[in-house]
C-alpha positions in Angstrom: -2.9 -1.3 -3.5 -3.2 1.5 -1.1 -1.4 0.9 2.1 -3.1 3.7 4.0 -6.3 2.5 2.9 -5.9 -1.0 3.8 -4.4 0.1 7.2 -7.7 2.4 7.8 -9.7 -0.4 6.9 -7.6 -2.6 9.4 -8.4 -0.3 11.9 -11.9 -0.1 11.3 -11.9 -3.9 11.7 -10.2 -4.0 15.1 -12.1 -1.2 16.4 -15.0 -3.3 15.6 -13.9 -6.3 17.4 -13.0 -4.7 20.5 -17.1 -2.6 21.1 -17.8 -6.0 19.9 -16.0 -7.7 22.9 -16.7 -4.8 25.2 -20.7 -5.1 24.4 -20.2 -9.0 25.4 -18.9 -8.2 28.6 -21.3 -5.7 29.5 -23.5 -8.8 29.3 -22.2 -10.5 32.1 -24.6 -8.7 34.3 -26.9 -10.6 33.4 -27.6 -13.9 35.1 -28.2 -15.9 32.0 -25.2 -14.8 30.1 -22.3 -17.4 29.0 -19.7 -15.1 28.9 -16.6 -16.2 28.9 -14.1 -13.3 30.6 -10.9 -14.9 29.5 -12.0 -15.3 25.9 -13.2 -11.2 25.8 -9.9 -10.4 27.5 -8.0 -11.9 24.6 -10.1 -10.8 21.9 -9.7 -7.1 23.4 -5.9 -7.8 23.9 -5.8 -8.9 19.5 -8.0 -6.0 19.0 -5.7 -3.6 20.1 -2.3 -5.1 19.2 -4.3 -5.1 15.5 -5.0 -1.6 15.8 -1.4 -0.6 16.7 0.0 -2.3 14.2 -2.5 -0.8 11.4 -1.4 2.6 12.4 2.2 1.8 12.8 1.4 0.4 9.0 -0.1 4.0 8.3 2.9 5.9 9.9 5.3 4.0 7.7 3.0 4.7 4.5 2.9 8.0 5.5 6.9 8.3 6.0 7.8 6.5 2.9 5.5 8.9 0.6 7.0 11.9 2.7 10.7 10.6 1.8 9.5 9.9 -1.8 8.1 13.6 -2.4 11.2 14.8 -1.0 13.7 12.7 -3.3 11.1 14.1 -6.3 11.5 17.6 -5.9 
């Protein structure tokens, strides 16, 4: 398994989540929208705490093939 890939794809997910939850909100202008704000703020909230943590997953990937390449030559 690829860490770096899974974290990209991890990524890709939560970026998804949050235009999704943005697109919602833009919504509320309209008079016949059911948006619920509190809901959109916590999915936008998990969104980026999953996106953080995907590329904090990537940095440590990227460290711990760094430190392995250096041990090799």
């Amino acid at each position: 398994m690829d860490p770096i890939a899974t974290a990209q794809y991890g990524m890709l997910a939560a970026s998804r989540r949050f235009e999704a939850s943005a697109f919602r909100v833009a919504q509320m202008g309209d008079p016949s929208s059911t948006v619920d704000l509190g809901h959109e703020v916590v999915e936008q909230v998990t969104a980026k705490n999953e996106f953080s943590a995907n590329a904090a997953v990537m940095r440590t990937a990227d460290d711990m093939l760094g430190d392995l390449l250096d041990i090799i030559a």
